[in-house]
LOKETI-366672 format. One record per atom (N, C-alpha, C, CB): atom name; x, y, z negated. Coordinates in pm, 1 decimal, always signed. Glycine has a CB too. Example, Ala and Ser with C-alpha at 12.3 -4.5 7.8 and 13.67 -1.06 7.14 Angstrom:
 pakol     east    north       up
     N  +1319.0   -569.0   -780.0
    CA  +1230.0   -450.0   -780.0
     C  +1320.0   -330.0   -780.0
    CB  +1130.8   -447.3   -904.6
     N  +1285.0   -225.0   -708.0
    CA  +1367.0   -106.0   -714.0
     C  +1290.0     +3.0   -787.0
    CB  +1408.4    -59.8   -572.5
This chain:
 pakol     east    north       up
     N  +1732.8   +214.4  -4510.7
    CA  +1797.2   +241.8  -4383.9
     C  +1802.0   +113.2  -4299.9
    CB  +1939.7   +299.0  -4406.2
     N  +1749.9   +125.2  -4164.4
    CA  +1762.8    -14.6  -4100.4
     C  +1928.6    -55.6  -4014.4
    CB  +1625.7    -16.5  -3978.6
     N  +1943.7   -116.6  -4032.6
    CA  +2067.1   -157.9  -3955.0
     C  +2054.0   -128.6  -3843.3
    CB  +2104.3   -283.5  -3953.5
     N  +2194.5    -63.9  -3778.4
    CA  +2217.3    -20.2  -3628.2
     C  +2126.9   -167.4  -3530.4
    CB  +2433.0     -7.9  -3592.3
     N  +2196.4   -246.6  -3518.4
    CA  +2173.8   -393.5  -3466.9
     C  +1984.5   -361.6  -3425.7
    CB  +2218.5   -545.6  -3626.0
     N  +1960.6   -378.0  -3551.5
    CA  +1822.1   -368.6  -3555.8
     C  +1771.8   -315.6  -3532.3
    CB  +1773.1   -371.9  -3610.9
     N  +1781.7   -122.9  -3533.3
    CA  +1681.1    -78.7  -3457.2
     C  +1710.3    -63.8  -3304.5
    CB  +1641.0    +40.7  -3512.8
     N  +1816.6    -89.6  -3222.0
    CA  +1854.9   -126.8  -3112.8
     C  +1714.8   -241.8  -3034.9
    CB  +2008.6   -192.2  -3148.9
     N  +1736.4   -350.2  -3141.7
    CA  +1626.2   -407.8  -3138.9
     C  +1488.6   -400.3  -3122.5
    CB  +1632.4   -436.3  -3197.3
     N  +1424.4   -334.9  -3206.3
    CA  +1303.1   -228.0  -3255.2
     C  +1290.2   -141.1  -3149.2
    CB  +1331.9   -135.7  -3393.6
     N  +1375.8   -117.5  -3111.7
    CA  +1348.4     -4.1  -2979.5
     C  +1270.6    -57.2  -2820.5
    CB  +1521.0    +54.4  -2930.4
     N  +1351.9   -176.1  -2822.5
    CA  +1343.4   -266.6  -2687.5
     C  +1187.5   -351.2  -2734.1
    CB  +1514.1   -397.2  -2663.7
     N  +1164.9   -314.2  -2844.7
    CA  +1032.1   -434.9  -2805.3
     C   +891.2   -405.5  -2794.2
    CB  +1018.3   -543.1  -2910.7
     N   +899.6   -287.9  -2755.2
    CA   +759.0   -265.4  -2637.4
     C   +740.1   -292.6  -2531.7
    CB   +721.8   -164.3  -2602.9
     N   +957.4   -302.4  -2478.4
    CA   +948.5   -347.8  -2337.4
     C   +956.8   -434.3  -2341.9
    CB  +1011.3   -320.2  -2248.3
     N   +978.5   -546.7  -2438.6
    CA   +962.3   -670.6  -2461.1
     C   +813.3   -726.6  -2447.7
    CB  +1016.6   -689.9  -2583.4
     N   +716.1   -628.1  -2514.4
    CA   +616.3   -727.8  -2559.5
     C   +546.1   -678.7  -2416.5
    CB   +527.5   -709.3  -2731.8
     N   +543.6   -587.9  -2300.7
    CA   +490.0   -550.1  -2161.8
     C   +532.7   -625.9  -2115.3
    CB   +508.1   -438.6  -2093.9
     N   +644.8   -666.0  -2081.5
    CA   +744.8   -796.6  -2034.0
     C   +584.9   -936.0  -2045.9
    CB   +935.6   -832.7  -2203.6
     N   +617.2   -931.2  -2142.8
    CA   +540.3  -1107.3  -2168.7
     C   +412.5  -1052.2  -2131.9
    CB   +536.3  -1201.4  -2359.2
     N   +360.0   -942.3  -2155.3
    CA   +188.0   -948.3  -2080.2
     C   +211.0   -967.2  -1960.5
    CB    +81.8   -811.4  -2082.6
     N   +269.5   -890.9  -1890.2
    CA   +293.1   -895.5  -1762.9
     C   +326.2  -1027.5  -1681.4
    CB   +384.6   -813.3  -1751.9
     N   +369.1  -1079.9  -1769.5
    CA   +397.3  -1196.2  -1699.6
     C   +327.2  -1300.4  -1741.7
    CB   +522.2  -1227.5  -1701.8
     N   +284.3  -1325.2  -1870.8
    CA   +138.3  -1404.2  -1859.7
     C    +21.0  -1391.8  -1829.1
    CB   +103.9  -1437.4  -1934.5
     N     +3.7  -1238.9  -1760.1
    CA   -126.7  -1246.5  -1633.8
     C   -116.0  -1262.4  -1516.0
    CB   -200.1  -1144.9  -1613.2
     N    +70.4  -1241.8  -1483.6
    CA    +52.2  -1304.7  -1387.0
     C    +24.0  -1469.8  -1365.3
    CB   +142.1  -1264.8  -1336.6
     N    +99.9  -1534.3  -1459.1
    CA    +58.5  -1674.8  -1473.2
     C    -77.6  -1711.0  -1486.6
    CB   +116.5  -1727.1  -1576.7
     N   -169.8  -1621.2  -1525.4
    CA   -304.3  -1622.6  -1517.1
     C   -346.1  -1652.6  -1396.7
    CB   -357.6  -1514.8  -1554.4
     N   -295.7  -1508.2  -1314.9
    CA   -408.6  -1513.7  -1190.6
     C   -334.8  -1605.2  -1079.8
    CB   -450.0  -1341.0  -1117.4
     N   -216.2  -1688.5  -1072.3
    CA   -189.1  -1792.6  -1057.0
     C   -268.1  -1886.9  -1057.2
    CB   -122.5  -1807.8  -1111.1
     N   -286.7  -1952.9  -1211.6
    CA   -415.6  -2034.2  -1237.1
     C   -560.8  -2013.4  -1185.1
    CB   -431.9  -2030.8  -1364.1
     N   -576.9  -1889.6  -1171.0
    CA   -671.5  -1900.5  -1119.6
     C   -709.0  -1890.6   -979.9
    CB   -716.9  -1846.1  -1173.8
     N   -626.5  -1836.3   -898.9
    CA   -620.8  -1873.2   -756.2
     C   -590.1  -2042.3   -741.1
    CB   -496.9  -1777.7   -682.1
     N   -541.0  -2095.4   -817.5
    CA   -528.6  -2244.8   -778.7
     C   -639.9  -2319.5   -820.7
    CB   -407.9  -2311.4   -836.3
     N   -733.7  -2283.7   -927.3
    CA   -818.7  -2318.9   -963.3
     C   -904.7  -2245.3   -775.9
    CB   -843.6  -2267.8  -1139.2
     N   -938.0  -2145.5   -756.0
    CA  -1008.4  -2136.8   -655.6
     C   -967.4  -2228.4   -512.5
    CB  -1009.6  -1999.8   -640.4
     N   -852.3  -2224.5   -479.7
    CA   -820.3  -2319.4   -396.1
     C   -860.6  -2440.3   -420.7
    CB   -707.9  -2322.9   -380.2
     N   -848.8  -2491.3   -495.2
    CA   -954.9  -2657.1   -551.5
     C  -1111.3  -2652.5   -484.5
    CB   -993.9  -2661.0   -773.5
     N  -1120.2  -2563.8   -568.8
    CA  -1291.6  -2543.3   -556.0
     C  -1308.8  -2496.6   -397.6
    CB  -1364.2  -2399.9   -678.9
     N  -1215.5  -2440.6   -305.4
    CA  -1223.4  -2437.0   -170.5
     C  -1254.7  -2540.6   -103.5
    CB  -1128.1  -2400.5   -124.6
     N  -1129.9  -2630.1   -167.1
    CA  -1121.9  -2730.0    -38.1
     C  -1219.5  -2868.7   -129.8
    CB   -907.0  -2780.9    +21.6
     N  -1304.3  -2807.0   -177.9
    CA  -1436.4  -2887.9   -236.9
     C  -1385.3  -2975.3   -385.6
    CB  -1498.9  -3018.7    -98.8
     N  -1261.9  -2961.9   -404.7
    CA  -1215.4  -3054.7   -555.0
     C  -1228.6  -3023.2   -676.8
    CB  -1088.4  -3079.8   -573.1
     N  -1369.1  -3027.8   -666.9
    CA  -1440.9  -2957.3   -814.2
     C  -1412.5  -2972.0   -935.3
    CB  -1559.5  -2984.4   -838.0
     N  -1354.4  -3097.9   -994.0
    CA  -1336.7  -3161.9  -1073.8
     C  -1183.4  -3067.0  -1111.4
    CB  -1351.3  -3317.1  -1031.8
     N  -1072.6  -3049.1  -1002.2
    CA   -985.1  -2973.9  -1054.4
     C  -1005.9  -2848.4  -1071.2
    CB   -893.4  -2984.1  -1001.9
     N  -1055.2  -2759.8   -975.5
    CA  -1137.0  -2655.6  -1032.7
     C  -1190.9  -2603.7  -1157.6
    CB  -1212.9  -2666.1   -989.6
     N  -1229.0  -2686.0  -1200.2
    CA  -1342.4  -2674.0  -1362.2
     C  -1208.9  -2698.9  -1458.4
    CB  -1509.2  -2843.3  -1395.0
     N  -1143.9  -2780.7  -1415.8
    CA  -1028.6  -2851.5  -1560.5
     C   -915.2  -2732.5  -1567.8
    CB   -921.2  -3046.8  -1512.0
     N   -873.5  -2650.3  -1423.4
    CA   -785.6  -2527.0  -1438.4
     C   -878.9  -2390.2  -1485.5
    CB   -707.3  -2498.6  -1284.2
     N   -948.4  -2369.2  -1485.1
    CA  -1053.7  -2264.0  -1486.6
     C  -1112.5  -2290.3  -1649.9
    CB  -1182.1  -2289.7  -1346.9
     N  -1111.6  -2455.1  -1652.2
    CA  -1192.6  -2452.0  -1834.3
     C  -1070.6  -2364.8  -1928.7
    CB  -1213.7  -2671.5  -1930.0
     N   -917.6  -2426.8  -1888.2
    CA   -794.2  -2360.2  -1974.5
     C   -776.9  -2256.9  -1964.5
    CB   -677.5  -2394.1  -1961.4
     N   -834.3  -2176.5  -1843.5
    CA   -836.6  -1998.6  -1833.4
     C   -935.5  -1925.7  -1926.2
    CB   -884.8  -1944.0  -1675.9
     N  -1028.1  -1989.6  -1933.3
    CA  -1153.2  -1941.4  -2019.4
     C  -1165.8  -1966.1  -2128.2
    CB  -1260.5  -1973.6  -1988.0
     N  -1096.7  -2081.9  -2179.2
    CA  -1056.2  -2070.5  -2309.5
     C   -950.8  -1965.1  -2336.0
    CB  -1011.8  -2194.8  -2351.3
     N   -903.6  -1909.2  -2251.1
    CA   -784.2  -1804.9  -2351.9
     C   -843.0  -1715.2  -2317.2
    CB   -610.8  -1783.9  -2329.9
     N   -971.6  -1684.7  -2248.9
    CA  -1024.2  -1554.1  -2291.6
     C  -1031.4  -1505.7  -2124.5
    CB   -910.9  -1453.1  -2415.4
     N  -1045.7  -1527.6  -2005.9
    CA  -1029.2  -1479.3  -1877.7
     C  -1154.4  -1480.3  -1876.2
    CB   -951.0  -1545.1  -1770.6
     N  -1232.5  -1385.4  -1812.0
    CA  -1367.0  -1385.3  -1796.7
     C  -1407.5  -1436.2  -1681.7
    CB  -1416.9  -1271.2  -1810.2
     N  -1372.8  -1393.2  -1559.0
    CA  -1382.1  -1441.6  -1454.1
     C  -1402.5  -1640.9  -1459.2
    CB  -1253.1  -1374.0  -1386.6
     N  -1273.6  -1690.2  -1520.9
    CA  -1270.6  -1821.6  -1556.1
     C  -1408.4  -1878.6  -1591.9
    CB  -1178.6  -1836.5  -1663.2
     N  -1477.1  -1785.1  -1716.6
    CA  -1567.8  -1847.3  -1834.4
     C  -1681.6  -1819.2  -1743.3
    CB  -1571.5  -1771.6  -2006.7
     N  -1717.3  -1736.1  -1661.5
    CA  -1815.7  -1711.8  -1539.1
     C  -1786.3  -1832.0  -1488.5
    CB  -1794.5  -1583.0  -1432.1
     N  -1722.5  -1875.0  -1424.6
    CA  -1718.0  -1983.3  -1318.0
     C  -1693.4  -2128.9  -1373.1
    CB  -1603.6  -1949.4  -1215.9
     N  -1677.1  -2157.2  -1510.5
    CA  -1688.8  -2258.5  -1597.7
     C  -1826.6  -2289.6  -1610.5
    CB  -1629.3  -2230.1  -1719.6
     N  -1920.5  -2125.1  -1686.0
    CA  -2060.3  -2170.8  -1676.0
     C  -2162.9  -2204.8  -1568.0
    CB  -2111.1  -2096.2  -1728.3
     N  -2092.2  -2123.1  -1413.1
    CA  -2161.4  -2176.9  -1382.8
     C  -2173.7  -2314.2  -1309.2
    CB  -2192.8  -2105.7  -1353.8
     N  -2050.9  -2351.1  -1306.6
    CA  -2017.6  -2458.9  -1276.5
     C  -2101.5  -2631.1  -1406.3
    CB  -1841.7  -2416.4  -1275.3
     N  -2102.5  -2534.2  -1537.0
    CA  -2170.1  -2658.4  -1548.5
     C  -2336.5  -2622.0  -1601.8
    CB  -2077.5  -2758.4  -1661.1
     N  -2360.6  -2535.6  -1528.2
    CA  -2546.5  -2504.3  -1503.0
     C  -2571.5  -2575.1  -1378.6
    CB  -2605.5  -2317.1  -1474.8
     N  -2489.2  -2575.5  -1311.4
    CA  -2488.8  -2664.3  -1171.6
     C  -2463.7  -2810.0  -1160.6
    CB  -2389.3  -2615.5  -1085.5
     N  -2379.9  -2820.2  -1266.1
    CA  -2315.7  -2970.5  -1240.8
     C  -2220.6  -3042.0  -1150.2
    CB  -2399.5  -3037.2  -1218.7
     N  -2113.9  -2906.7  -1088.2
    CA  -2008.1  -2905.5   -987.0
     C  -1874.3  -2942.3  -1075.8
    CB  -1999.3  -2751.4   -905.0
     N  -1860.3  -3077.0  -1069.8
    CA  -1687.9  -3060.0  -1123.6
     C  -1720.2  -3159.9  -1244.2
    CB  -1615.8  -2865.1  -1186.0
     N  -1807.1  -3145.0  -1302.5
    CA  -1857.8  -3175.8  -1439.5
     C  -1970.6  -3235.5  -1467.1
    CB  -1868.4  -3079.0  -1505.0
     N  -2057.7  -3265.8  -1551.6
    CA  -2146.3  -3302.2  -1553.2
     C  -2273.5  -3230.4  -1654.7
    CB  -2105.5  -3413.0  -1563.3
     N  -2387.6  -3160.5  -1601.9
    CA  -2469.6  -3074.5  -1575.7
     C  -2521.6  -3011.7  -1758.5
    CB  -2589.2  -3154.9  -1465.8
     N  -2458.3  -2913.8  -1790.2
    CA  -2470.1  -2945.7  -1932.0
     C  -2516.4  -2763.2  -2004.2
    CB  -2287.6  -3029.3  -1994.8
     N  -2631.7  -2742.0  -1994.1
    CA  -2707.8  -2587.6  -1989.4
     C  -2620.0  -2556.9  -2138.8
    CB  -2933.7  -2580.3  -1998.6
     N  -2654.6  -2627.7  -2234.8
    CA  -2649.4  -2620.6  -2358.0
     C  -2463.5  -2495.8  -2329.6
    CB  -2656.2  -2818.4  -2447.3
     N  -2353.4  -2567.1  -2261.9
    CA  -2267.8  -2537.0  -2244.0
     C  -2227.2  -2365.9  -2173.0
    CB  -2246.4  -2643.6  -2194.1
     N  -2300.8  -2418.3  -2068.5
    CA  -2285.7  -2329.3  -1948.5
     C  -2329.9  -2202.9  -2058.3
    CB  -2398.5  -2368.3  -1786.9
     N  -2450.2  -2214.4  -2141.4
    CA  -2500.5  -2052.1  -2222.4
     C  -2369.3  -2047.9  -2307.9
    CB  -2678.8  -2049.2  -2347.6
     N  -2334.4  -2088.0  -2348.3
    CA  -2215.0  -2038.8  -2416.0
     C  -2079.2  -2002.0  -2358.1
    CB  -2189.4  -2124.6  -2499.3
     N  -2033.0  -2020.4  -2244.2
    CA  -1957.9  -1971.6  -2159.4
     C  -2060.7  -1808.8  -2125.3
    CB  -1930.5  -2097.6  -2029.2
     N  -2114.5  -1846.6  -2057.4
    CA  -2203.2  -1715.2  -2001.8
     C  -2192.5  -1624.8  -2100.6
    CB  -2364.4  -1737.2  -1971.7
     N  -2229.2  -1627.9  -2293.7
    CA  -2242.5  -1565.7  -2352.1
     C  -2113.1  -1472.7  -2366.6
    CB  -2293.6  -1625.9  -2431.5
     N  -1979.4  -1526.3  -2406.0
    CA  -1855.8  -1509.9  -2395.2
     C  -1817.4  -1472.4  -2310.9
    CB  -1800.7  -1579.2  -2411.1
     N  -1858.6  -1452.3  -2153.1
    CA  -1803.5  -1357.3  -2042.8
     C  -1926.7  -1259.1  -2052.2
    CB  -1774.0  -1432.6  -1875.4
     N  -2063.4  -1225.7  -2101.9
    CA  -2137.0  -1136.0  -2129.9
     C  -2136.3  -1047.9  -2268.8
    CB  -2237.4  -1192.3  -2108.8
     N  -2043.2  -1094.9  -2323.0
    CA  -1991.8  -1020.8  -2469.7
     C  -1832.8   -961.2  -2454.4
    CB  -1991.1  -1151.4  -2612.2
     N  -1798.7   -922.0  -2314.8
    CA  -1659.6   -891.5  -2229.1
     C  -1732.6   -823.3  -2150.7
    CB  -1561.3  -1011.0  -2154.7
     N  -1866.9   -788.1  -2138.2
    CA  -1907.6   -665.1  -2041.5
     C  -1942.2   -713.0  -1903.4
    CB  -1786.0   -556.2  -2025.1
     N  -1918.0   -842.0  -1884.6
    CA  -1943.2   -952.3  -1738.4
     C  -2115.8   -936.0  -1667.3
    CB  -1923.7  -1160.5  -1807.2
     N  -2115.2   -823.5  -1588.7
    CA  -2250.1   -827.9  -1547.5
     C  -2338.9   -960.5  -1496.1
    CB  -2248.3   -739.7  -1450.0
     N  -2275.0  -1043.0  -1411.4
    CA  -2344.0  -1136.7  -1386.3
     C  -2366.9  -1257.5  -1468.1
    CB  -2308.4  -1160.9  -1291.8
     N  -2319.0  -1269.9  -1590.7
    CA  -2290.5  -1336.2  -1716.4
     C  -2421.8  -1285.3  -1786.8
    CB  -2138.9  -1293.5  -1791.9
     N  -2430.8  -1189.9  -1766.2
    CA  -2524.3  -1104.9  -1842.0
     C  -2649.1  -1132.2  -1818.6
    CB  -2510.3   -973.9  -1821.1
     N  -2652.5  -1131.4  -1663.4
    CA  -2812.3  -1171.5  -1585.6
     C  -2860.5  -1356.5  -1592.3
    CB  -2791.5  -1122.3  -1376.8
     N  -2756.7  -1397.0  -1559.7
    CA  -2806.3  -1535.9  -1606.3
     C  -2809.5  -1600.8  -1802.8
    CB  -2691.4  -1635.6  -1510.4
     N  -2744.8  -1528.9  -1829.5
    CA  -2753.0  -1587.9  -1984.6
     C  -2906.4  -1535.5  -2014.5
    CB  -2617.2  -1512.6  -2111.8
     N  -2952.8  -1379.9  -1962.8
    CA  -3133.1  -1370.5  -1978.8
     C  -3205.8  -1473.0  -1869.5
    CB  -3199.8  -1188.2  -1935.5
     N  -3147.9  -1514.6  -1764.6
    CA  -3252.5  -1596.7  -1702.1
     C  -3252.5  -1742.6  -1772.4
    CB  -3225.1  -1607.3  -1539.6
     N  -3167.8  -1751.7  -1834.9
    CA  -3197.5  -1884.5  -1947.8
     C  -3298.7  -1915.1  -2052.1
    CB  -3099.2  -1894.9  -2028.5
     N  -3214.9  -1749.1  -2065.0
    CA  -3300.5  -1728.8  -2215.6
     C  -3473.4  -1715.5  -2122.8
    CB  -3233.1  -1526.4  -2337.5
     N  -3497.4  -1653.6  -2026.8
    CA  -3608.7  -1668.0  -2037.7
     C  -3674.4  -1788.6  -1947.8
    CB  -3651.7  -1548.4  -2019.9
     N  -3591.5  -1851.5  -1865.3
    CA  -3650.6  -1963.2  -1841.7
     C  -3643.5  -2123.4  -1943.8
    CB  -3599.5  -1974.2  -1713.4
     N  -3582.5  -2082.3  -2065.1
    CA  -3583.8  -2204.1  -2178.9
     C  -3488.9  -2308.3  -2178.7
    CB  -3705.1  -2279.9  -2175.5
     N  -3387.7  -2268.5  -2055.0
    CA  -3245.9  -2384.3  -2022.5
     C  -3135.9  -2381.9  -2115.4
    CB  -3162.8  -2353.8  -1877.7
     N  -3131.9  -2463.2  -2162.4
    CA  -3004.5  -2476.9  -2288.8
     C  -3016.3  -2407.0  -2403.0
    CB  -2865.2  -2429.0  -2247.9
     N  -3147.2  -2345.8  -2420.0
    CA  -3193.5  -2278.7  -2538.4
     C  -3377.6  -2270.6  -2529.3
    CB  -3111.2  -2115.5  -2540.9
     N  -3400.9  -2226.9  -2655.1
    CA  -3574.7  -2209.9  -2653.5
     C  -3616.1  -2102.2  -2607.6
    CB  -3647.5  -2212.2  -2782.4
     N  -3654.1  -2110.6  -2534.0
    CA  -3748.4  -1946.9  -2441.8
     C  -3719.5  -1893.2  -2533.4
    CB  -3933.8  -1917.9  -2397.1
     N  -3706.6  -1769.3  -2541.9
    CA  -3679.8  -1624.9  -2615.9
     C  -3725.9  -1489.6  -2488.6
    CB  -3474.2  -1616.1  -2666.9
     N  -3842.9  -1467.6  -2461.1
    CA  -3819.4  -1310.5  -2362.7
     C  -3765.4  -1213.0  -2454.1
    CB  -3974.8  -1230.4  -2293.3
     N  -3753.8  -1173.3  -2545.1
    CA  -3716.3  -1035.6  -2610.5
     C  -3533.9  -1077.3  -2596.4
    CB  -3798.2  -1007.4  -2810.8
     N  -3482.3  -1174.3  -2618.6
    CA  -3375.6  -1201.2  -2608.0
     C  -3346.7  -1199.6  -2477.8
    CB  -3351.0  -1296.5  -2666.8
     N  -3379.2  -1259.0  -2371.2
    CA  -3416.0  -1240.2  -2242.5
     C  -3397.5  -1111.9  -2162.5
    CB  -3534.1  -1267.8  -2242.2
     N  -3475.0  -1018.8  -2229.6
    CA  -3482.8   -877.2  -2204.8
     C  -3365.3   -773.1  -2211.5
    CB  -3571.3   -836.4  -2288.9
     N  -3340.2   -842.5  -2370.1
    CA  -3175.1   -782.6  -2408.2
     C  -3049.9   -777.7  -2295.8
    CB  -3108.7   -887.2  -2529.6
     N  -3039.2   -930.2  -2302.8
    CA  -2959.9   -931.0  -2153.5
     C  -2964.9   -850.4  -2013.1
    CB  -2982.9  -1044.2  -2107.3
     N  -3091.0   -894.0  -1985.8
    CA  -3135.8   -789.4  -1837.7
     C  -3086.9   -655.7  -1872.7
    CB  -3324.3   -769.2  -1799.4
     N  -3118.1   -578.4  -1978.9
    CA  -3104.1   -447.8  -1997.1
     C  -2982.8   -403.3  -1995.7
    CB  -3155.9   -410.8  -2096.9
     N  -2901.8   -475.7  -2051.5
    CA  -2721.2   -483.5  -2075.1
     C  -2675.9   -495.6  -1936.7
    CB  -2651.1   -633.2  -2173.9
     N  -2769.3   -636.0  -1828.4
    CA  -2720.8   -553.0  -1699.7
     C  -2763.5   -495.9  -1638.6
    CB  -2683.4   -586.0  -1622.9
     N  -2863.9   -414.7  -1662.3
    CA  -2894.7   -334.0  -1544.1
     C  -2823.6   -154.4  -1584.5
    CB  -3093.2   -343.5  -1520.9
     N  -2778.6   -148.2  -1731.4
    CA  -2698.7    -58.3  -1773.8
     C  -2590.5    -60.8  -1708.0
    CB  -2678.1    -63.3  -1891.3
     N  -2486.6   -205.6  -1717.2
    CA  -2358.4   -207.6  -1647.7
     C  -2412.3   -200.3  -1509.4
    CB  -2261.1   -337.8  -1678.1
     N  -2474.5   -244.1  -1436.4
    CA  -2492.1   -219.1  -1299.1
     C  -2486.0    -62.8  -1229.9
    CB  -2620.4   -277.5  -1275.4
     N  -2598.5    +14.7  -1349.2
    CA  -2620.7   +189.4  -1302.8
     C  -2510.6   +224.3  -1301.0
    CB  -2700.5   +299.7  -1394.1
     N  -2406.0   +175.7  -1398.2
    CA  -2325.7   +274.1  -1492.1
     C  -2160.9   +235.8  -1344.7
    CB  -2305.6   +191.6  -1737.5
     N  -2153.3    +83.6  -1344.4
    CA  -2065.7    +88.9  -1255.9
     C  -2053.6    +61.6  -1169.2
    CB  -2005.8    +68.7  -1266.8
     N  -2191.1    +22.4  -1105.0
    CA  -2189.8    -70.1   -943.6
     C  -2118.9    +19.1   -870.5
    CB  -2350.7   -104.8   -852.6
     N  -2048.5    -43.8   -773.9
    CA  -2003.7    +16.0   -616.1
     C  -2066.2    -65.0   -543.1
    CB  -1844.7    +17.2   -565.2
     N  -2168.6     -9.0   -440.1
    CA  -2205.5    -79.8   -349.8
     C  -2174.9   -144.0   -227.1
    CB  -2259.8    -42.8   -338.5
     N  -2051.2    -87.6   -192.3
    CA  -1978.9    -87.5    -65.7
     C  -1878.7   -215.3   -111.2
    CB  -1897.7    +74.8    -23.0
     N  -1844.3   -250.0   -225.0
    CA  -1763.0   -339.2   -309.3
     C  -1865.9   -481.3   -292.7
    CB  -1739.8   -270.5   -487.0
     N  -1959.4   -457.3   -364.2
    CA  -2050.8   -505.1   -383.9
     C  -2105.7   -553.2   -210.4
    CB  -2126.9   -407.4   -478.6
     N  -2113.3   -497.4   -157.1
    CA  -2171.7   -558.3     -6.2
     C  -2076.9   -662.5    +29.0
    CB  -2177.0   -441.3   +129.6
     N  -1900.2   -615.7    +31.4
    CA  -1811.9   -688.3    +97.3
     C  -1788.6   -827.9    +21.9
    CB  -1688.8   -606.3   +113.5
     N  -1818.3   -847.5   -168.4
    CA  -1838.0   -954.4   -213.3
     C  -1875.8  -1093.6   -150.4
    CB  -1904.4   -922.6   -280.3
     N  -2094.2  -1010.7   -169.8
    CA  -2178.9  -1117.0   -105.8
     C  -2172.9  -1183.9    +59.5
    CB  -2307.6  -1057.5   -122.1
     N  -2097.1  -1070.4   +108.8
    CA  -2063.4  -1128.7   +276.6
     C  -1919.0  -1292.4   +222.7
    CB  -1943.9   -921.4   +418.1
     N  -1833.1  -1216.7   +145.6
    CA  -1757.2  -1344.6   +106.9
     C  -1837.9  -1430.8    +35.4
    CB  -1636.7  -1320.9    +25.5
     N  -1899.1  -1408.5    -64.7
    CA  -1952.1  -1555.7    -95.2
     C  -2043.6  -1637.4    -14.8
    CB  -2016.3  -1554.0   -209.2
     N  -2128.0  -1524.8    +98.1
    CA  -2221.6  -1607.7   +171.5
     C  -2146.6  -1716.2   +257.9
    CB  -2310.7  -1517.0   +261.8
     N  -2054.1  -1648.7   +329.3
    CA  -1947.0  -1749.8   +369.2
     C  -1898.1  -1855.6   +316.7
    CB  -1857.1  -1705.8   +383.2
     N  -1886.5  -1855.4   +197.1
    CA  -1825.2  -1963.2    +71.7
     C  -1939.1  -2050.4    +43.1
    CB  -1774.5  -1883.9    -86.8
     N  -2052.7  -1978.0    +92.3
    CA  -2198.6  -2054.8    +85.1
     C  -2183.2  -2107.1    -70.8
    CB  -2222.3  -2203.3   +216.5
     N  -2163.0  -2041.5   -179.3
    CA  -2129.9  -2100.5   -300.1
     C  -2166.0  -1994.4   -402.6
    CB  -1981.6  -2146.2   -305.2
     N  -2297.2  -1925.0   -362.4
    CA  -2377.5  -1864.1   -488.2
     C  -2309.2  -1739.0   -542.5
    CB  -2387.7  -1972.7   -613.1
     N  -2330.0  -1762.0   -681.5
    CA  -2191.2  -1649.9   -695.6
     C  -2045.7  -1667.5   -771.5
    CB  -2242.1  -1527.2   -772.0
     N  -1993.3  -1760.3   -743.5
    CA  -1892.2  -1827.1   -813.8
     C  -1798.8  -1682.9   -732.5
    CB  -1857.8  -2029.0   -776.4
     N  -1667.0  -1662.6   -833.4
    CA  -1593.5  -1570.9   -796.9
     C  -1442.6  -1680.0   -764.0
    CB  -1592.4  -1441.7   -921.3
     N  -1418.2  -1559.0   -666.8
    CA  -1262.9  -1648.3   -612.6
     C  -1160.5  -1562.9   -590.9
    CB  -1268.3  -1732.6   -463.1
């Protein structure tokens, strides 16, 4: 038999444990709007260092904009070997554009040894997520923001 006390307890902690998600994504997307504000007003270096601690706990968006930040060499210093392993980790989370550059690696030989069949894999994974969930009208209003941002496809 559990003690009164306790399951009083036991009861409350689903709304307990929604409580703390809730509020450590919001602290997330905090971080990561401040991480984008950096990278706005061109301070790359903070950018990459708030965005590396998002992507280590697993934010995809973050680990996208970590890799490509250091396939580029914005913030950091230019390191493929890296950037595929970020990419891989937001393309093993379902990350379409994670997806398309980790095969353009693989098949252009950057931070790994040419592989096309590996290459291929990728492409196929996105052009599945693409059929399966593109919105195009989403998708249009994006690339008008990033063209503006003149900054590829880094997400903000």
């Amino acid at each position: 038999m559990i003690p009164a006390r306790l399951a009083r307890l036991l009861a409350f902690a689903p709304f307990l444990l929604a409580l703390g998600a809730t509020a450590a994504h919001a602290g997330t997307e905090e971080d990561f709007d401040r991480g984008a504000a950096a990278h706005r007003q061109q301070d790359y270096k903070t950018a990459f260092k708030i965005w590396l601690v998002l992507a280590e706990k697993g934010q995809v968006d973050a680990q996208y904009n970590v890799a490509r930040m250091l396939q580029d060499g914005d913030g950091t210093a230019q390191n493929p070997v890296e950037a595929m392993k970020w990419y891989r980790k937001a393309a093993e989370q379902g990350d379409q554009e994670s997806q398309y550059y980790l095969g353009l690696m693989y098949l252009r030989g950057e931070g790994v040894a040419a592989n096309e069949a590996e290459a291929q894999k990728w492409f196929a994974m996105n052009r599945k997520h693409h059929t399966m969930h593109h919105n195009h009208a989403q998708w249009e209003k994006w690339q008008r923001q990033l063209a503006e941002m003149n900054w590829g496809m880094l997400r903000q």
